[in-house]
C-alpha positions in Angstrom: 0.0 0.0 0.0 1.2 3.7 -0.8 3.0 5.1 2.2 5.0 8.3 2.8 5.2 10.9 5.5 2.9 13.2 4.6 0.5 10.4 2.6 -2.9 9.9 4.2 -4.9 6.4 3.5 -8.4 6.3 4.4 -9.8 3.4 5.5 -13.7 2.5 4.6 -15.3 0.7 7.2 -17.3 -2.1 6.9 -20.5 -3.6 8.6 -19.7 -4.5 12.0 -20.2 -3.6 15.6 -16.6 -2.4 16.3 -17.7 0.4 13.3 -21.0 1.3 14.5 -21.4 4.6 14.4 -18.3 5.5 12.2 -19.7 7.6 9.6 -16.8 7.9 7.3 -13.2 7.0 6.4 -11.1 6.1 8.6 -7.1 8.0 8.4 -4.6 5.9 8.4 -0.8 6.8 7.8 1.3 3.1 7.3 -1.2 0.7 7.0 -0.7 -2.7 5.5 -2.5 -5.5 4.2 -4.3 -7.5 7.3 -4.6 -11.3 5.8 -7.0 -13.6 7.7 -9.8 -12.8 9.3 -13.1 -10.6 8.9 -12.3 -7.7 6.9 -14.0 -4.4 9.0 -11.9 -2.2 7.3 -10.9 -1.3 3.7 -8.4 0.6 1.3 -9.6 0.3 -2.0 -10.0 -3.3 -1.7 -7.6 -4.4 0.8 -8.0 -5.4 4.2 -6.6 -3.2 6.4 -8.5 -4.3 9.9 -9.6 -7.6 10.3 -11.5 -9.3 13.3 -11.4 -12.6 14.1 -13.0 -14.6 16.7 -11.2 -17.5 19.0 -12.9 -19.1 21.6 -15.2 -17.1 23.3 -13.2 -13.7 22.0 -11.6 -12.1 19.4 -8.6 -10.5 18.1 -8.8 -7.1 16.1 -5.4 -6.1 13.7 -4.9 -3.0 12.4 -2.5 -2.6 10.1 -1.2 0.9 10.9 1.6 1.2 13.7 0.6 4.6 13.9 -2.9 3.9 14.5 -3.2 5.1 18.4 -0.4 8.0 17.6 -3.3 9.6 15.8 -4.5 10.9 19.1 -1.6 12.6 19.8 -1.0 16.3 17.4 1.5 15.6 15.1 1.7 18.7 12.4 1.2 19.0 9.6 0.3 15.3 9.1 -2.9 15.1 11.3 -4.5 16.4 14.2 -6.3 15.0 17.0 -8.4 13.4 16.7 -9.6 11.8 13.7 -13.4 11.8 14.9 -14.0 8.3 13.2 -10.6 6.8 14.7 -12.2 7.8 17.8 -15.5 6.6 18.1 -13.8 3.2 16.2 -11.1 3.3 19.6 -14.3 3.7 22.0 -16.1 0.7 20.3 -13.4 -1.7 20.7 -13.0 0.0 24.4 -16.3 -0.8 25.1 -16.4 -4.4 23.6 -14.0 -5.2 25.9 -16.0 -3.9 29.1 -15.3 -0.5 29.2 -17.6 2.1 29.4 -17.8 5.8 28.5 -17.7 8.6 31.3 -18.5 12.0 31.2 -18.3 11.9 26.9 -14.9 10.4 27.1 
């Protein structure tokens, strides 16, 4: 997949309940191919977040180190945050037993 510095990749989410509520792309910054799995996440038409369950859980990949750096301002790349990287992070918070406070 394209990467540079400066290049942005947005990722199309897919049905699922980990993208519920993400109403757009997704900006990633390195992401690669995910193979295996449930694709929840696109670019163009490569996985680039997969879920897939074991046992009585599952395991989420995201393909982008820099996924979790988005929150963080980081000029003139991105700023923080990427609203649908955030309500993606709170879903998978959540789906582990977290819960929002207070809008955070």
């Amino acid at each position: 997949l394209p990467y540079m510095k400066e290049t942005k990749i947005d990722a199309r989410p897919l049905k699922d309940p980990l993208m519920n509520n993400v109403n757009g792309n997704i900006t990633m910054y390195s992401a690669v191919e995910v193979i295996g799995g449930t694709p929840i996440a696109l670019y163009n038409t490569t996985p680039v977040m997969a879920v897939k369950k074991i046992g009585k859980g599952q395991i989420v990949v995201v393909g982008d180190h820099t996924i979790f750096k988005n929150f963080v301002q980081y000029e003139p790349v991105f700023t923080y945050p990427d609203p649908n990287l955030k309500k993606f992070t709170e879903n998978l918070l959540t789906s582990i037993g977290g819960r929002e406070e207070n809008g955070i």
